[in-house]
N, C-alpha and C positions, 0 to 999 in steps of 0.2 A: 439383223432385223433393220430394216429400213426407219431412218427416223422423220415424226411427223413434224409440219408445220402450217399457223394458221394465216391464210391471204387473207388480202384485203377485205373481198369479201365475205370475210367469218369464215369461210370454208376449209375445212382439213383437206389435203392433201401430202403425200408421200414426196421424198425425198431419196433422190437414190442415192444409194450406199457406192461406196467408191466401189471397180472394180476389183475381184477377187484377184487376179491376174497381178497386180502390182504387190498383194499381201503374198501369193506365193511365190514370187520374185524374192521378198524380203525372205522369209521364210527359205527358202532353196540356198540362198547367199549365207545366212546362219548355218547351215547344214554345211554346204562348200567351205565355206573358213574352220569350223569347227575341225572336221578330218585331215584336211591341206596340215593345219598346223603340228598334228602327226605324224603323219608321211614328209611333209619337208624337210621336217627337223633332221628325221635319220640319215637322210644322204650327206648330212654336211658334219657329222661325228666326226670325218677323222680329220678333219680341217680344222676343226672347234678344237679337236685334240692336240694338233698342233698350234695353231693361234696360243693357249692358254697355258700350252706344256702341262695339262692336262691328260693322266691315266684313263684306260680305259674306262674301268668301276668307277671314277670320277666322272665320268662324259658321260656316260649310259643316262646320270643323272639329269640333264638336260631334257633329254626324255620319259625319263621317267615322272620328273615334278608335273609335269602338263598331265600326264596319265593320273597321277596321283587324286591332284586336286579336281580333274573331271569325275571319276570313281567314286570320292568320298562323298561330294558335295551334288550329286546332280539330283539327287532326289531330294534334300535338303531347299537346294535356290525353287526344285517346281513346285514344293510346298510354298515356299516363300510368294513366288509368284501367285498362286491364290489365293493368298491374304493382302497384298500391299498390290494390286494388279499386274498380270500378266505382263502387257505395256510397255508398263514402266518398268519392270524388273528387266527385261528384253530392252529397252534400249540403253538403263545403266550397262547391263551384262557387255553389248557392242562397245559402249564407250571403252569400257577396260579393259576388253579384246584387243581395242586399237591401240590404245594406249599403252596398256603393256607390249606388246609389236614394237610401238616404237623405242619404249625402255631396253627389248631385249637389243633392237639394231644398233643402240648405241652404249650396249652395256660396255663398260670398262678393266672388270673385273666378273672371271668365272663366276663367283659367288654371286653375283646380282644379276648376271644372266640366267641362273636357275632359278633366282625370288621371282625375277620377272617370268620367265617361263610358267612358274606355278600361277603367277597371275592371270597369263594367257590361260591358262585352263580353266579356273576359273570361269572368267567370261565363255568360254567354250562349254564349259556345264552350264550354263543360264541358256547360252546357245540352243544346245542340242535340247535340253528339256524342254524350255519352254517354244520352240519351233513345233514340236509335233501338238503341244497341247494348246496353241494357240489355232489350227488347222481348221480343229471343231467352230470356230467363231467365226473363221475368217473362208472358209470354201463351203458353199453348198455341200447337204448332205450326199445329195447323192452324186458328187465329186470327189468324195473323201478318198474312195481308192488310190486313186488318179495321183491325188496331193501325195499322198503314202509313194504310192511312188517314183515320181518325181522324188521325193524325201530321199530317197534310197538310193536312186541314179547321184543325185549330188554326192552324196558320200562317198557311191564307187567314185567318183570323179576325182573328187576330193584325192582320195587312195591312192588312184592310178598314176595323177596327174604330178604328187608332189615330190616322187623320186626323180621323174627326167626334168621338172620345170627348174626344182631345186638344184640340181647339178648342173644344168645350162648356166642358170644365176648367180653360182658361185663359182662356176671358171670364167662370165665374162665380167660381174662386177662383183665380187669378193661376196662372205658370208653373209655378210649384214642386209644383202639386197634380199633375202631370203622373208628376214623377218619386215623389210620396207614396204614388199609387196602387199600386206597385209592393210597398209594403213587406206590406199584410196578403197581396197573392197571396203574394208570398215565402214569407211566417210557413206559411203553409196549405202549399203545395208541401212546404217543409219538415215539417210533422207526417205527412204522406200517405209521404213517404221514408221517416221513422222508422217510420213506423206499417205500412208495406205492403212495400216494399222488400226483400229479402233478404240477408241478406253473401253475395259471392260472391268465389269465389276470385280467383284472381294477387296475391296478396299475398307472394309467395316474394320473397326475397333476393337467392335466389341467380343466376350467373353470366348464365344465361338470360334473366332478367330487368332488366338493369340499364338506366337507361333513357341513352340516345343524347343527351348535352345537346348536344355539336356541331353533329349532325344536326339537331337540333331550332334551335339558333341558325341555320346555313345555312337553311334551310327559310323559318322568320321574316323571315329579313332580304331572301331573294330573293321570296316572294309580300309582303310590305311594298314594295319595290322596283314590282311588276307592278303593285300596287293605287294606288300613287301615281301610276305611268305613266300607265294607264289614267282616273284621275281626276282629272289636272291640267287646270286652266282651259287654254283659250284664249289668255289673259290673259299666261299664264307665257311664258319666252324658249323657241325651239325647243329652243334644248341639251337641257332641264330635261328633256322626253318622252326624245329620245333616251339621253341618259347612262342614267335609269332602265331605262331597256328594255336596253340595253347592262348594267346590271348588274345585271338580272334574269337575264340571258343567263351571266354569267358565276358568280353565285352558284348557279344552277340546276346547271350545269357540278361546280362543285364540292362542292354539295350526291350528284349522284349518284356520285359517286368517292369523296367517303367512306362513302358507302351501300355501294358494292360493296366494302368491305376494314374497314368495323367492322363488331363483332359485340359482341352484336346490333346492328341496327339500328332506327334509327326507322320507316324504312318496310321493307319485304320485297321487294326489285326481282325477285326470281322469282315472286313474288304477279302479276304485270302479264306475266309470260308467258303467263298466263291470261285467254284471250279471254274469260270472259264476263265478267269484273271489269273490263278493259281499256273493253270496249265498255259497261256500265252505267257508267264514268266518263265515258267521251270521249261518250255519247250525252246522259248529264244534263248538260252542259256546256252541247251545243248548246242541249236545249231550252230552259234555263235564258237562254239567250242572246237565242232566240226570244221569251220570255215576257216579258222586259225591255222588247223592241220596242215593245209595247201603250203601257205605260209612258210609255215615251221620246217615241213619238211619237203615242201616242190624241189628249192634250191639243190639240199644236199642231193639229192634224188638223181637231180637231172646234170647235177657233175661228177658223182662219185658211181651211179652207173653207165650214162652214155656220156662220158668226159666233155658235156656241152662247156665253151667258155660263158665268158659272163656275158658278152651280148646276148650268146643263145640262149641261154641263161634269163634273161631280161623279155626276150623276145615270146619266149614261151609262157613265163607268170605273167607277161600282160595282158594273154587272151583271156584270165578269167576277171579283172578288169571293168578290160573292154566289152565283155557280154554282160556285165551288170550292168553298164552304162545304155547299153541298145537294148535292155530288156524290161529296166525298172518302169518306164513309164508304159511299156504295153501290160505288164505285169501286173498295174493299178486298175488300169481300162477293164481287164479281166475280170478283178475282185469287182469292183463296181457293177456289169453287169451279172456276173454268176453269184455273188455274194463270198464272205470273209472265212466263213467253216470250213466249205466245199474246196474252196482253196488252199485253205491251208495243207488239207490234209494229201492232196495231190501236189502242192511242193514240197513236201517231206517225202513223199512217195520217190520223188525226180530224183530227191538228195540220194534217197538211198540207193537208187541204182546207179547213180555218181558215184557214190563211196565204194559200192561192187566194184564198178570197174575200175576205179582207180587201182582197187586192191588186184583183180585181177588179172585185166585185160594190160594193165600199164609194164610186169615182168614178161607177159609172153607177148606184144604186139609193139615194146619199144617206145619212142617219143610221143607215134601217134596214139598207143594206146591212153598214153597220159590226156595226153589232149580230148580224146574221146570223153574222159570221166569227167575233165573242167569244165567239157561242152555243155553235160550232161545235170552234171552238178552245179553251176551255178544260176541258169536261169530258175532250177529250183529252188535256189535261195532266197531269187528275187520275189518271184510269185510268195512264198513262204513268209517272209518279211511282209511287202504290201497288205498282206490279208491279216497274218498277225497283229503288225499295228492297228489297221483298222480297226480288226475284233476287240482287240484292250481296250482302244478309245469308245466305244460302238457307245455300251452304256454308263459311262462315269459321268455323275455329277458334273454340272459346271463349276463348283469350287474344289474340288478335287481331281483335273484336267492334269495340272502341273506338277502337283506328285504323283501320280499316277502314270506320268509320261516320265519324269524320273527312275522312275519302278523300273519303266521296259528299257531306258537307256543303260541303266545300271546292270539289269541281268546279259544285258548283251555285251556291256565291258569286262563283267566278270567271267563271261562264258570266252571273250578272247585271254583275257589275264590267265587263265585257266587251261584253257587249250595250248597256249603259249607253252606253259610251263607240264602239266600234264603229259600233253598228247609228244614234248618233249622226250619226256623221258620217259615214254612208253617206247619210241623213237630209239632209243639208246638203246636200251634194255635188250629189243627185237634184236638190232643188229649185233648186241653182244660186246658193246665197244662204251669206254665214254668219251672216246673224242671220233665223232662220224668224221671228219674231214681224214682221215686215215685209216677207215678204214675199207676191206676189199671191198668190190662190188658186189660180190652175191651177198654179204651182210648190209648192207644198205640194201638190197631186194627186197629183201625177205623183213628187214624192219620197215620198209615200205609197206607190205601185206599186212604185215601184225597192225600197224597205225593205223589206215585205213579201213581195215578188218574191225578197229575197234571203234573207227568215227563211224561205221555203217550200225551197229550196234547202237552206239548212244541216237541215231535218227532212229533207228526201230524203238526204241522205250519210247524219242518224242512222237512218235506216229500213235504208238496206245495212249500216251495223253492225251492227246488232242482228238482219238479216236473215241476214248472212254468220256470226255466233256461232251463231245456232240451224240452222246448215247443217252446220258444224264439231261440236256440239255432239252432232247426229243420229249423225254418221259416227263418231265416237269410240266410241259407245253402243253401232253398230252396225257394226263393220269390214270386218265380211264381204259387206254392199253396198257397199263404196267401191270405186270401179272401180280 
């Protein structure tokens, strides 16, 4: 909203409001540093591993703490954020981003390079959450798509960008330039926040506002619990999976029994009797699950059936990448003029005939068939993405933007944590093997088809969500055709 001021002569007139353009500048830069710090990390494992004389199960840690502390806490800080303003919690979150950056470049010892690591994440959950829930203040409405996507392209960037920028960095100036790079984007994100950003309200005190630390501990402790589950080796004793899952199951439990009897709460449990929040969580979960699949299983795929090496290797996961990046921002343009429903349900539509073909065309037409399904499948994740954030965002309160955009960050880290570990060992299973890098090729085929077979499935359940929301959706609008 433009703010006013009185001239000389008594007269109100308006004040323009800085341009949008420098807020999603800051905003896209949040989103780029937040994923980069993911993605770069991994290529520099086994470097980290030697530098520290440092175990595998030891080093995975590195990355795992940034995962951690993003997962537990990002719907926590977007609560936080709209009670002690947006803003301001957004430019503490960059500070710490950088700062910890700099902590990790110059860590001394493994052990404080993980503390700091989890501090990068941190500020990367403040990041990712309050970037999207800031978008509603700071773009035009009927921009919003546009911003979504943009949002979206940064992240593929973020993705694509920080295995090759990462391993250039560390062969010509050592590991530490890794975490260095971070520090001038930081500086800059931070002057674009000062400079473009606006104060905005929930800054109140009062009663309404107080923030939920219990809720917020239960919350932490049981998605910490889930994400450990879900990413313990092989290696580990069976107990270790189960207990976790058992006390996910039981923190979850008591996480929603003090939701329903404090006030406020951290989350809104009558917000989720709302089908179309319900269904934009539970559908970006799956896809988010799906998208994983590529991941998890392109590599093995594309060496243990056509013996590609690892440039080929490299070459070929980069084209789904590189079509998120060339799609995300036409992808927003779309939702904006056709609208967020209509969308949606036509990029699950795209996924799932991605997922056919991966599963099919990729055993009987070879590399290209592969390529055909990532062609296929991924700009429907863009479109899919763009329209679902939209729709999430479309009608939340303005004091409830930042949990609420934690909600959608969270279901889409649990749906890769998940798919990760999951669609793994669905992965296995198919091929009949527990170690894929040994075994034949037509078992890696055919656990090919079973995988994807099963990511085309979890997109068919999201397509009846999101088909059954905009069924319910119609009838509400218009009750007097409901039979």
């Amino acid at each position: 909203m433009p703010k006013s001021a009185t001239r000389d002569d008594g007269r109100v007139h308006e004040k323009p409001t800085p341009p949008f353009h420098g807020a999603l500048a800051c905003l896209s830069l949040c989103i780029l540093l937040s994923s980069l710090g993911t993605s770069i990390a991994n290529v520099a494992l086994p470097t980290l591993a030697a530098a520290f004389s440092a175990s595998f199960e030891q080093v995975q840690w590195i990355v795992l703490a940034y995962l951690l502390a993003m997962t537990t806490l990002v719907v926590s800080v977007g609560r936080l954020g709209d009670i002690v303003g947006r803003r301001r919690l957004l430019l503490s979150g960059l500070l710490l981003f950088t700062l910890a950056s700099a902590c990790c470049a110059v860590a001394p010892t493994f052990g404080l390079l993980v503390a700091a690591r989890a501090a990068q994440g941190l500020g990367a959950a403040i990041m990712a959450a309050l970037g999207m829930a800031i978008i509603g203040e700071a773009v035009p409405r009927e921009r919003t798509g546009s911003a979504m996507g943009l949002l979206g392209t940064m992240s593929a960037v973020g993705t694509a960008l920080g295995p090759s920028l990462g391993g250039l960095m560390i062969s010509a100036f050592g590991w530490r330039s890794i975490f260095l790079l971070n520090i001038p984007l930081g500086l800059l994100a931070l002057y674009l926040a000062r400079r473009f950003l606006r104060e905005d309200g929930g800054k109140s005190r009062d009663a309404r506002n107080r923030f939920d630390s219990l809720g917020t501990f239960l919350l932490a402790a049981t998605l910490a619990a889930y994400a450990l589950a879900m990413t313990t080796g092989r290696s580990a004793p069976a107990w270790t999976g189960a207990s976790l899952l058992l006390a996910t199951v039981i923190g979850g439990a008591l996480f929603l029994l003090v939701e329903a009897r404090i006030s406020p709460p951290l989350i809104q449990l009558a917000a989720f009797r709302s089908e179309g929040l319900s269904a934009n969580l539970a559908t970006s979960a799956l896809v988010a699950t799906v998208m994983m699949t590529t991941f998890v299983v392109g590599p093995f795929y594309l060496s243990g059936v056509f013996a590609l090496d690892e440039a080929e290797i490299g070459a070929v996961m980069a084209i789904g990448p590189v079509l998120s990046v060339l799609s995300g921002v036409f992808a927003g343009r779309i939702v904006d003029r056709l609208g967020a429903p209509r969308l949606i349900l036509i990029g699950l539509t795209e996924m799932a005939v991605g997922a056919i073909v991966l599963s099919t065309m990729g055993p009987a037409f070879g590399v290209a068939g592969y390529i055909a399904g990532i062609v296929i499948l991924t700009p429907g994740y863009q479109l899919f993405q763009a329209a679902n954030n939209t729709a999430a965002m479309a009608s939340v309160p303005a004091d409830r933007r930042g949990v609420t955009s934690g909600l959608v960050n969270l279901s889409r880290n649990l749906g890769l944590i998940t798919g990760a570990s999951a669609m793994g060992a669905i992965f296995r299973f198919a091929a009949g093997t527990g170690d894929i890098a040994k075994a034949p090729p037509e078992a890696v085929a055919f656990g090919m088809q079973a995988t994807f077979g099963t990511a085309a499935l979890l997109i068919v359940v999201a397509i009846i969500l999101a088909a059954g929301t905009r069924i319910l959706a119609g009838r509400a609008a218009h009750p007097q055709d409901a039979p």
